[in-house]
PDBQT receptor file of N, H, CA, C and O in Angstrom, charges set to zero:
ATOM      1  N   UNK A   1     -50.804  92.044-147.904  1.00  0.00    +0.000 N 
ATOM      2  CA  UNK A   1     -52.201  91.615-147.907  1.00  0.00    +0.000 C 
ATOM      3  C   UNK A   1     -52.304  90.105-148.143  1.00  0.00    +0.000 C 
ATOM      4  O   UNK A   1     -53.066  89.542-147.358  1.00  0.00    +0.000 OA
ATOM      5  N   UNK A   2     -51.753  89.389-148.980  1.00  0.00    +0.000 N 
ATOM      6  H   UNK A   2     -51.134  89.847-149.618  1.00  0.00    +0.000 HD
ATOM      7  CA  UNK A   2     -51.445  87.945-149.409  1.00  0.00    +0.000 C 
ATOM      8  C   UNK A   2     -50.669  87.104-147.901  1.00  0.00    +0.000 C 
ATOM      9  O   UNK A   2     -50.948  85.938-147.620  1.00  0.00    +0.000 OA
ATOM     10  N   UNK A   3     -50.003  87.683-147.336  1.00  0.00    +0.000 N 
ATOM     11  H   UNK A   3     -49.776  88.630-147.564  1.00  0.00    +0.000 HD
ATOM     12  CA  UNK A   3     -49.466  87.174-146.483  1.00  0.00    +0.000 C 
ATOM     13  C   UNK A   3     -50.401  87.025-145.430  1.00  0.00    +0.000 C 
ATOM     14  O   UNK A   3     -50.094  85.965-144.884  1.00  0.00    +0.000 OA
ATOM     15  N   UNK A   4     -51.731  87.699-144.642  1.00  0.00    +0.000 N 
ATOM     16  H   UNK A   4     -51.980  88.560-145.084  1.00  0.00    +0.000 HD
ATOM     17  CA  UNK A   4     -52.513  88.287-143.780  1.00  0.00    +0.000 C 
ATOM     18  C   UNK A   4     -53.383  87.106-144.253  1.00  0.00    +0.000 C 
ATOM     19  O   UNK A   4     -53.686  86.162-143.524  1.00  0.00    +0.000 OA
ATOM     20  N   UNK A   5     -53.810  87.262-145.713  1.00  0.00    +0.000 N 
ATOM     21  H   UNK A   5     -53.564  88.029-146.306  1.00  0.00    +0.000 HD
ATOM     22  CA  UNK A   5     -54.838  86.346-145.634  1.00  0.00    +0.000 C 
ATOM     23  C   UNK A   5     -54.409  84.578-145.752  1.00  0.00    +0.000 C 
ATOM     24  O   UNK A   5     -55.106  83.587-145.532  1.00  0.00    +0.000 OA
ATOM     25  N   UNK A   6     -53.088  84.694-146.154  1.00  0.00    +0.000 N 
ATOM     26  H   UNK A   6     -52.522  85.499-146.332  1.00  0.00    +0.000 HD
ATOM     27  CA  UNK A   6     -52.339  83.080-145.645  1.00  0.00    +0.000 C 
ATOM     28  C   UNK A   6     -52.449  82.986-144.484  1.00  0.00    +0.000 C 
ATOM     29  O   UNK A   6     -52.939  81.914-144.128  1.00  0.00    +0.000 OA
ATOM     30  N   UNK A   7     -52.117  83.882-143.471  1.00  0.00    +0.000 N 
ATOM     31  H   UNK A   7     -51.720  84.753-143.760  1.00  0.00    +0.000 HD
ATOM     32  CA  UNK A   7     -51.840  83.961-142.109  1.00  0.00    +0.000 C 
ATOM     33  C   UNK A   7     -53.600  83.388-141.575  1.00  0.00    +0.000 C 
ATOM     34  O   UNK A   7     -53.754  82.494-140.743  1.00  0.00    +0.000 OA
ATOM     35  N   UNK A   8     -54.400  83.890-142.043  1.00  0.00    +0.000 N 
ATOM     36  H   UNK A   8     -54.275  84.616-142.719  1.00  0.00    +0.000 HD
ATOM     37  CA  UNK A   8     -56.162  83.427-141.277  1.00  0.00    +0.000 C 
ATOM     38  C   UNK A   8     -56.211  82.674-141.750  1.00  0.00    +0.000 C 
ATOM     39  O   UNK A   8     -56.921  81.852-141.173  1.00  0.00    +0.000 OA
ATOM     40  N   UNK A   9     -55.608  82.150-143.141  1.00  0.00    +0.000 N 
ATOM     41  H   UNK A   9     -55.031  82.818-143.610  1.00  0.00    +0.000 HD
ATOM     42  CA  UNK A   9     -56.367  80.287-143.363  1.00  0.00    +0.000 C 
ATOM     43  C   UNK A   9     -55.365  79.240-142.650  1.00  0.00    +0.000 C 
ATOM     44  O   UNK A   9     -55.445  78.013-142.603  1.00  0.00    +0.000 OA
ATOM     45  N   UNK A  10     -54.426  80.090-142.126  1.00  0.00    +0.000 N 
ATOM     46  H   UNK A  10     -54.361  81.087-142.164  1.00  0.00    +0.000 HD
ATOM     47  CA  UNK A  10     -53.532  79.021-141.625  1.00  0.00    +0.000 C 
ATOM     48  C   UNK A  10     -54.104  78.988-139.923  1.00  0.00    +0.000 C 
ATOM     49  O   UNK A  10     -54.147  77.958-139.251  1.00  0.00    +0.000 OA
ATOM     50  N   UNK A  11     -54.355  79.830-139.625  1.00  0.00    +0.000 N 
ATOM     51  H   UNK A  11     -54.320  80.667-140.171  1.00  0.00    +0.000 HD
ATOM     52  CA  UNK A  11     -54.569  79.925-137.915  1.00  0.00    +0.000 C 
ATOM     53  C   UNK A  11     -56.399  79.120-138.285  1.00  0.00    +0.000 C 
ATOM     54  O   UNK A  11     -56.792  78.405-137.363  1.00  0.00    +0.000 OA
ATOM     55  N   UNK A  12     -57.216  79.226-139.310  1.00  0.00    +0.000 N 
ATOM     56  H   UNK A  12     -56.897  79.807-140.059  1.00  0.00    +0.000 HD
ATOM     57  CA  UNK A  12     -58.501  78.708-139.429  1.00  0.00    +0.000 C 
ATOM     58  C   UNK A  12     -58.168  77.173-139.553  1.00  0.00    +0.000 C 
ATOM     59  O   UNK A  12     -58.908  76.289-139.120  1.00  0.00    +0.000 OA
ATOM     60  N   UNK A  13     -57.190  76.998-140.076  1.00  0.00    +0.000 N 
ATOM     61  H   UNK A  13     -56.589  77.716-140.427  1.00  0.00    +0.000 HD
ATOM     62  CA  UNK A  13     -56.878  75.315-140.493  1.00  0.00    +0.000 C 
ATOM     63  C   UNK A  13     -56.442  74.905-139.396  1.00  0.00    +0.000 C 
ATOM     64  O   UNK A  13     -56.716  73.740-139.109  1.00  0.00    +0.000 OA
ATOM     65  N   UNK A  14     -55.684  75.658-138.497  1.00  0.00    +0.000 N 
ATOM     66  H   UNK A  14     -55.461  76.605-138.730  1.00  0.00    +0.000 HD
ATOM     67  CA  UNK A  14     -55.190  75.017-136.942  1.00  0.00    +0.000 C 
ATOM     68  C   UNK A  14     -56.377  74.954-136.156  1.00  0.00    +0.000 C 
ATOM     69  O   UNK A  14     -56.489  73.913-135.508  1.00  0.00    +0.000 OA
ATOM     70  N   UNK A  15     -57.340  75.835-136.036  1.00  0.00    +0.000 N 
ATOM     71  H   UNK A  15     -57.249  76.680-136.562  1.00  0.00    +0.000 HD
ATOM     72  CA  UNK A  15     -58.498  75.714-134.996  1.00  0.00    +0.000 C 
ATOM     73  C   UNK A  15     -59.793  74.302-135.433  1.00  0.00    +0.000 C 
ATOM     74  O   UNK A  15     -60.517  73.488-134.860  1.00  0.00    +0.000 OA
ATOM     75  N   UNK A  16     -59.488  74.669-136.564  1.00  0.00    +0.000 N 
ATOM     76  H   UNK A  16     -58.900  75.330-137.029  1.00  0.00    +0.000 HD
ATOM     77  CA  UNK A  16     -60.576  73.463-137.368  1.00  0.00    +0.000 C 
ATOM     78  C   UNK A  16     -59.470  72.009-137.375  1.00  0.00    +0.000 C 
ATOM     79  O   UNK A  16     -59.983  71.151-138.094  1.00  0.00    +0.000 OA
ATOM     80  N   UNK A  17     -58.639  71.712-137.006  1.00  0.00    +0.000 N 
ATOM     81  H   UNK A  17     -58.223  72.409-136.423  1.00  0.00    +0.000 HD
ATOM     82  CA  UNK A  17     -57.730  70.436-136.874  1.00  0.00    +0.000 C 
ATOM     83  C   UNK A  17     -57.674  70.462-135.312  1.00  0.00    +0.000 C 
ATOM     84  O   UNK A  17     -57.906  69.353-134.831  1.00  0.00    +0.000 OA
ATOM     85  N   UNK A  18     -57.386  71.600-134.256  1.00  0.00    +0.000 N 
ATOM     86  H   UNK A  18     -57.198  72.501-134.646  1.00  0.00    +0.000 HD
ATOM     87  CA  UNK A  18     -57.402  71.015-133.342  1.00  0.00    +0.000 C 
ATOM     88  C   UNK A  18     -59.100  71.071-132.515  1.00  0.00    +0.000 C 
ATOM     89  O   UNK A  18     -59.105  70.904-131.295  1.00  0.00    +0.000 OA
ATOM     90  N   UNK A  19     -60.110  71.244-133.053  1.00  0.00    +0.000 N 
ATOM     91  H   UNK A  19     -60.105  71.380-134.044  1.00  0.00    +0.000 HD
ATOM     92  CA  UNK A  19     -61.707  71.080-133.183  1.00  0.00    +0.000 C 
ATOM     93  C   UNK A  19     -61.718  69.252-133.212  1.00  0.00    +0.000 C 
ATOM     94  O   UNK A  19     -61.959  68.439-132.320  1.00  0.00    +0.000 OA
ATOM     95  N   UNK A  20     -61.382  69.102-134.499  1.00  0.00    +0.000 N 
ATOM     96  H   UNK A  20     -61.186  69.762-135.224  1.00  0.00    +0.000 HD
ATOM     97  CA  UNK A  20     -61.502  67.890-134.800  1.00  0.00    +0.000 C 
ATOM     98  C   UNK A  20     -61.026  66.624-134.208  1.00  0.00    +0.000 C 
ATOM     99  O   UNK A  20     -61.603  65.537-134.223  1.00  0.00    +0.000 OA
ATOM    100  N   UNK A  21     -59.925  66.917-133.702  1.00  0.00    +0.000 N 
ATOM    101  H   UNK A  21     -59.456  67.800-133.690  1.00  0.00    +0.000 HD
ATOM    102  CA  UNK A  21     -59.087  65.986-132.600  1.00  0.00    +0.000 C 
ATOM    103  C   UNK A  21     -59.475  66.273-131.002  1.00  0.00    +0.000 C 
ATOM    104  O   UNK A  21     -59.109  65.507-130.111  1.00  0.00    +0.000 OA
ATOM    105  N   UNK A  22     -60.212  67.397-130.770  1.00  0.00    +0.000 N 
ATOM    106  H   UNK A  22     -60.510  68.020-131.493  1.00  0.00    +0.000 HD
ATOM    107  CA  UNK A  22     -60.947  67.024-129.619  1.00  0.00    +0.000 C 
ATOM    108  C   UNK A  22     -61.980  66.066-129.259  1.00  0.00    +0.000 C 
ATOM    109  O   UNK A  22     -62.127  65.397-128.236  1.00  0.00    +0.000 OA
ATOM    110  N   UNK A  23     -62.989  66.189-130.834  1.00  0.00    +0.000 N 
ATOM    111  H   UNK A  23     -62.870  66.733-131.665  1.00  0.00    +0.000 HD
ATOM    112  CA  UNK A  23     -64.088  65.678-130.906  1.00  0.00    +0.000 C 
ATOM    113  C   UNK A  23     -63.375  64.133-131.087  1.00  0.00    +0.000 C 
ATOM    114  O   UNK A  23     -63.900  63.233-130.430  1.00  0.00    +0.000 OA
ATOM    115  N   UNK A  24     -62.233  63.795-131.926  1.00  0.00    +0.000 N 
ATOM    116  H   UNK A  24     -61.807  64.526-132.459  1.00  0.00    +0.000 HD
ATOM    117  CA  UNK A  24     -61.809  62.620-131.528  1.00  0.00    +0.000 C 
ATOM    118  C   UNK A  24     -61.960  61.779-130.415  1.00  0.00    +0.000 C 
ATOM    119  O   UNK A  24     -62.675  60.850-130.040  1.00  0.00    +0.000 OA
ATOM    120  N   UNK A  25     -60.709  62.677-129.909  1.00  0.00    +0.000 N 
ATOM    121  H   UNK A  25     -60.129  63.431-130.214  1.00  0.00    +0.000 HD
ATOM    122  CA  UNK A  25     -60.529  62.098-128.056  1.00  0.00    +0.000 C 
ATOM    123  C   UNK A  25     -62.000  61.940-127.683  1.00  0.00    +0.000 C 
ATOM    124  O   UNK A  25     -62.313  60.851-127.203  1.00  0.00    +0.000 OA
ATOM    125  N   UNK A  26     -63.061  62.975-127.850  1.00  0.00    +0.000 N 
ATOM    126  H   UNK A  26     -62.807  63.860-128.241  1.00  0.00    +0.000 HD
ATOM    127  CA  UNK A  26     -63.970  62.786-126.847  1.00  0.00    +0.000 C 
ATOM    128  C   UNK A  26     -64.920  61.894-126.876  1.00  0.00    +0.000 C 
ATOM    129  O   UNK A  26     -65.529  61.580-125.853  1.00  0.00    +0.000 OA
ATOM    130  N   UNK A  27     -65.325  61.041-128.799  1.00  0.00    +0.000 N 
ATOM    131  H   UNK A  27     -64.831  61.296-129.629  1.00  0.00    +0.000 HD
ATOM    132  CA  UNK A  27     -66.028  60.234-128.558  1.00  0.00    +0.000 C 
ATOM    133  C   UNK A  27     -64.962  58.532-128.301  1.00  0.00    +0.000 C 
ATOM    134  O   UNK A  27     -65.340  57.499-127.749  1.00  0.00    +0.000 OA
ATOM    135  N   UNK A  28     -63.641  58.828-128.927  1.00  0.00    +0.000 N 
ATOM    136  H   UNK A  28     -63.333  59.667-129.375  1.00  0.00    +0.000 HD
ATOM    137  CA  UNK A  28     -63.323  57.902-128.055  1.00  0.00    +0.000 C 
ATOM    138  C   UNK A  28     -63.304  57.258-126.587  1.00  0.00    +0.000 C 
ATOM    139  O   UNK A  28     -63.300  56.079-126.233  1.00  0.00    +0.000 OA
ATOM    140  N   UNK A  29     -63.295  58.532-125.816  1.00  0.00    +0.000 N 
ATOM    141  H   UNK A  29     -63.299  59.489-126.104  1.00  0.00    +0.000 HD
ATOM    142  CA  UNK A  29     -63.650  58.308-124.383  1.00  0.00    +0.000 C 
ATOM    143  C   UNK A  29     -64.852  57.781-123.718  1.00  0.00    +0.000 C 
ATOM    144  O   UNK A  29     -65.013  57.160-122.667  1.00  0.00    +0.000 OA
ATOM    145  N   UNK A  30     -65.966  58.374-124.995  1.00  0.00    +0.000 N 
ATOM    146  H   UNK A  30     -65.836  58.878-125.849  1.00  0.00    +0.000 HD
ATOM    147  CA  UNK A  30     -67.169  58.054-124.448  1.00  0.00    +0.000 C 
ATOM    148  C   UNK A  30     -66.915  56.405-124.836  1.00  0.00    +0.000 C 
ATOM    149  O   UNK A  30     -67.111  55.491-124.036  1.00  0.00    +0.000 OA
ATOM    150  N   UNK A  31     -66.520  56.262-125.990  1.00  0.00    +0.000 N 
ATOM    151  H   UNK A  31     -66.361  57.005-126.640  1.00  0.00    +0.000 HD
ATOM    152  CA  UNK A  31     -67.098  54.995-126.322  1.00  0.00    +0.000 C 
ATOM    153  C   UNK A  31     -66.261  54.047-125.382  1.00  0.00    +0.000 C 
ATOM    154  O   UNK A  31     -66.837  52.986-125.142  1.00  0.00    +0.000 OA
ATOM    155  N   UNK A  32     -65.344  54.164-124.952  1.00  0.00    +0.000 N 
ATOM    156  H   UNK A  32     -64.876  55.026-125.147  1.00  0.00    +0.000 HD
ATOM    157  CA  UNK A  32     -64.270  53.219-123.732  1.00  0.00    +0.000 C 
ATOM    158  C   UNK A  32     -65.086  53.356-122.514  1.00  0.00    +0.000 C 
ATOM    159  O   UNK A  32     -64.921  52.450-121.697  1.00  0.00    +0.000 OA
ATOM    160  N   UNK A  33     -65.836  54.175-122.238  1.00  0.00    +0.000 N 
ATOM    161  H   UNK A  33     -65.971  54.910-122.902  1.00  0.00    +0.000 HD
ATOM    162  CA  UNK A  33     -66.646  54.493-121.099  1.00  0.00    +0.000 C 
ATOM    163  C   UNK A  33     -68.008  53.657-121.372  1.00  0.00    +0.000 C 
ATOM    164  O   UNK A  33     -68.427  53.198-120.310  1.00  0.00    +0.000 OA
ATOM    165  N   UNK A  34     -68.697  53.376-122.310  1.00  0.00    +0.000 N 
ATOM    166  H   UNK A  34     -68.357  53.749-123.173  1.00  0.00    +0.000 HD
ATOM    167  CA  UNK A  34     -69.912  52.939-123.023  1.00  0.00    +0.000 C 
ATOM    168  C   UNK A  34     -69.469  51.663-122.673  1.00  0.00    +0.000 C 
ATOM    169  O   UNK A  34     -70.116  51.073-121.808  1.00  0.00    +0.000 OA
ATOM    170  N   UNK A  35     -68.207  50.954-123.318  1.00  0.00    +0.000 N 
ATOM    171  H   UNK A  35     -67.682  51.433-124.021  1.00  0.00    +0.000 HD
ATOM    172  CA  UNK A  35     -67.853  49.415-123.986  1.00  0.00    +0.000 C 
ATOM    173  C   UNK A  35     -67.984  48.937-122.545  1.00  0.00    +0.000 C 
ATOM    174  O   UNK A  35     -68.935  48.180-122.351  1.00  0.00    +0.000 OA
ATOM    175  N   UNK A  36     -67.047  49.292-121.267  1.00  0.00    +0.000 N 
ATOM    176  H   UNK A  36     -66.275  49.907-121.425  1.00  0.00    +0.000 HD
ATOM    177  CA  UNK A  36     -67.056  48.346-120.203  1.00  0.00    +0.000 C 
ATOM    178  C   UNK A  36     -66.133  47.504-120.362  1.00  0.00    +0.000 C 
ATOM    179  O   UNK A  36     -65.231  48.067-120.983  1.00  0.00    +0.000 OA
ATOM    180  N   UNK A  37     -65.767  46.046-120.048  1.00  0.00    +0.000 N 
ATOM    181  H   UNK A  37     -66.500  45.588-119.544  1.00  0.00    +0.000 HD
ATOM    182  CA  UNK A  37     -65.153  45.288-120.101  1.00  0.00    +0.000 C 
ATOM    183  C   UNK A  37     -65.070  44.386-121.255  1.00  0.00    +0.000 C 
ATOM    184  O   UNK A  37     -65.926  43.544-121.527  1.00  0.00    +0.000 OA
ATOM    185  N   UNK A  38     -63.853  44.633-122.008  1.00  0.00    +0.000 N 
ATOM    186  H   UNK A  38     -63.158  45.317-121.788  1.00  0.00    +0.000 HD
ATOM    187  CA  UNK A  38     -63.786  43.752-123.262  1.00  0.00    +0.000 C 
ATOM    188  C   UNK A  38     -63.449  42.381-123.261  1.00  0.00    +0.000 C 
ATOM    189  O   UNK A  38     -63.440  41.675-122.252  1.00  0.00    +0.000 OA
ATOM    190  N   UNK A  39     -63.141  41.974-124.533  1.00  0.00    +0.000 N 
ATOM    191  H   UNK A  39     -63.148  42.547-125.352  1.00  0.00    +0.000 HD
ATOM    192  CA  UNK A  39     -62.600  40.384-124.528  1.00  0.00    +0.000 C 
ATOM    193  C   UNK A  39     -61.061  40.705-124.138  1.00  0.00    +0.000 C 
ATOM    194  O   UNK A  39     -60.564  40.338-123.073  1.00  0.00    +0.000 OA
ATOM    195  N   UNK A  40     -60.407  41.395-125.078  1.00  0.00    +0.000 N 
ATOM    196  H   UNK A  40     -60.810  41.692-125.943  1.00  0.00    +0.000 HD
ATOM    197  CA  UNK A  40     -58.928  41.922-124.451  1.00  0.00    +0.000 C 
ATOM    198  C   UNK A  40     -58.666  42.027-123.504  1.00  0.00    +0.000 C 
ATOM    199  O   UNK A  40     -57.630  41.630-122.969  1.00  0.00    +0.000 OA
ATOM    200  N   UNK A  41     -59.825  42.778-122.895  1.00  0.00    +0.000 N 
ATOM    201  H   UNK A  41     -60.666  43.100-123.329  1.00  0.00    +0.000 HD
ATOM    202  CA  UNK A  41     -58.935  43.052-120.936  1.00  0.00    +0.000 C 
ATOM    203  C   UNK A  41     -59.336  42.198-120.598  1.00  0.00    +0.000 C 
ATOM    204  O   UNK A  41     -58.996  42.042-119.425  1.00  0.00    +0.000 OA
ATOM    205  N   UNK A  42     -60.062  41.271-121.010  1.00  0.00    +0.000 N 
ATOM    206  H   UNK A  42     -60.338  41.397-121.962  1.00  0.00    +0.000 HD
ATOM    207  CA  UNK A  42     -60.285  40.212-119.871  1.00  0.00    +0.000 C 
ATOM    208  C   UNK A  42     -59.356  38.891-119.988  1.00  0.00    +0.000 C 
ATOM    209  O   UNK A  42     -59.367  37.955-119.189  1.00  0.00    +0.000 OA
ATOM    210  N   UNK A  43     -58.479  39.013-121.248  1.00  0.00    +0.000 N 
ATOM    211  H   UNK A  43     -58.470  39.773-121.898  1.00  0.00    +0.000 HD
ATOM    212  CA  UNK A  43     -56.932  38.336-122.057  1.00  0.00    +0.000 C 
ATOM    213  C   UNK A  43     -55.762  38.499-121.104  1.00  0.00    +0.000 C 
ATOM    214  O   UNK A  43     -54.989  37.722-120.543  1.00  0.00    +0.000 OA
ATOM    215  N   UNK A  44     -55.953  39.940-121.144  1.00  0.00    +0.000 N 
ATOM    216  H   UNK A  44     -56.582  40.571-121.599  1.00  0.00    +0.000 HD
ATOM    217  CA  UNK A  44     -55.134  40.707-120.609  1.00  0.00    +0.000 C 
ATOM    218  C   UNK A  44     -55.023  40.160-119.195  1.00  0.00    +0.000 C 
ATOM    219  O   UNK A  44     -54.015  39.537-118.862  1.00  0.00    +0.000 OA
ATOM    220  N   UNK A  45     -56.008  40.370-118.373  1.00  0.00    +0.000 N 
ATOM    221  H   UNK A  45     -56.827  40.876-118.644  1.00  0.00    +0.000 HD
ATOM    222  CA  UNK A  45     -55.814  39.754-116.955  1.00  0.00    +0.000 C 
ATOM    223  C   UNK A  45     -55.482  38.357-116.639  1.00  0.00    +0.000 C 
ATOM    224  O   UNK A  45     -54.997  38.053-115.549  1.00  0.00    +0.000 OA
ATOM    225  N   UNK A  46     -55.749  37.432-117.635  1.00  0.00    +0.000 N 
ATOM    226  H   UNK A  46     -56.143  37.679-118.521  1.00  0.00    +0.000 HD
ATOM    227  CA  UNK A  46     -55.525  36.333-117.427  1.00  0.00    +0.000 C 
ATOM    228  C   UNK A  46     -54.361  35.895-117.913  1.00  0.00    +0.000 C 
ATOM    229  O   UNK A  46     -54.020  34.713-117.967  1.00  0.00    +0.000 OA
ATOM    230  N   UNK A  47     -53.412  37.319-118.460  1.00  0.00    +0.000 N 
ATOM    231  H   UNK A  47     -53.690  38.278-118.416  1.00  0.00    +0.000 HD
ATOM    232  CA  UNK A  47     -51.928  36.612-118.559  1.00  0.00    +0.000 C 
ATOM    233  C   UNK A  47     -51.620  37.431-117.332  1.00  0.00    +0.000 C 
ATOM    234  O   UNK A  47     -51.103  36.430-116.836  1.00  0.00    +0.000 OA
ATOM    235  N   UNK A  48     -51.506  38.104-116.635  1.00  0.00    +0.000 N 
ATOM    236  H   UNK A  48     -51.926  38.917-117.039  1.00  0.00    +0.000 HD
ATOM    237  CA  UNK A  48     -51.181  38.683-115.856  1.00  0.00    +0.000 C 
ATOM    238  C   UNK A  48     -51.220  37.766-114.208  1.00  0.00    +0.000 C 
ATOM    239  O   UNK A  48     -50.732  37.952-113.093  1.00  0.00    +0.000 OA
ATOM    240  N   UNK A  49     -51.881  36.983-114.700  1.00  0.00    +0.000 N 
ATOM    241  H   UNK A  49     -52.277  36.832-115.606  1.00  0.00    +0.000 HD
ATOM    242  CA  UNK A  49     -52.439  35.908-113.223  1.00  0.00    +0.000 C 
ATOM    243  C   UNK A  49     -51.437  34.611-113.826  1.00  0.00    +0.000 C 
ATOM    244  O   UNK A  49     -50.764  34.042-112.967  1.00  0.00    +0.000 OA
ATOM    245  N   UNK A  50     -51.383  34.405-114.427  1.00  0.00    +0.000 N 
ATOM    246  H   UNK A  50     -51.930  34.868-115.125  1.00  0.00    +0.000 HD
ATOM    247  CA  UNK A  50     -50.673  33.279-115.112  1.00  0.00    +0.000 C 
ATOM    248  C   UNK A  50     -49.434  33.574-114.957  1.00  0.00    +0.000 C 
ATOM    249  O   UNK A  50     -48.713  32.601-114.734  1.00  0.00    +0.000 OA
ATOM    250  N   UNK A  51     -48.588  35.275-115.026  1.00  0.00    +0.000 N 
ATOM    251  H   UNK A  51     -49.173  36.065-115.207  1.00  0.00    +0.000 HD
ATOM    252  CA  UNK A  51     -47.894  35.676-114.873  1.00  0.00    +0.000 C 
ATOM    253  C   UNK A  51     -47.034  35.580-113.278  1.00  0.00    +0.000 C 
ATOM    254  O   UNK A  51     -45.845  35.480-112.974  1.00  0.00    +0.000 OA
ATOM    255  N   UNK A  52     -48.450  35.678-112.413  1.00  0.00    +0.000 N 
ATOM    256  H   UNK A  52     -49.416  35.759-112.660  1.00  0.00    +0.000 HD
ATOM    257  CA  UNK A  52     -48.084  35.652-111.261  1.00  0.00    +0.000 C 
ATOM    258  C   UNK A  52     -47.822  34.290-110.099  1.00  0.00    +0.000 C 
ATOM    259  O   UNK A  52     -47.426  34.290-108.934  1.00  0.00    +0.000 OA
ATOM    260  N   UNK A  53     -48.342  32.926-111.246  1.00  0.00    +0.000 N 
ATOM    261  H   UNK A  53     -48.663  32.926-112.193  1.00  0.00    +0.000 HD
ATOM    262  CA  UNK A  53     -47.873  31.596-111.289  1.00  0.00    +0.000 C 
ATOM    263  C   UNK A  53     -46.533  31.414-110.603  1.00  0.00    +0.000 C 
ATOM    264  O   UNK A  53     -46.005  30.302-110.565  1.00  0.00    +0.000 OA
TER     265      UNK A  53
């Protein structure tokens, strides 16, 4: 009986951790989708052209 009910808080702690890391990813995505073009990528491209010097 002790083992059964370790067994549901452990499978409840996996669904509620991988819950939480969806909702991660997903407002990270939104917010990379929101931001548009940063100062970085726009760093970024201009070593890349400099690169191609």
């Amino acid at each position: 009986k002790i083992l059964s009910k370790i067994n549901e808080r452990e499978i409840k702690y996996q669904t509620v951790i991988r819950e939480l890391v969806k909702r991660y990813i997903m407002k990270r995505q939104q917010k990379d989708q929101t931001e548009g073009v940063t100062e970085d990528d726009l760093n970024e491209i201009k070593q890349d052209i400099s690169a191609f010097r």
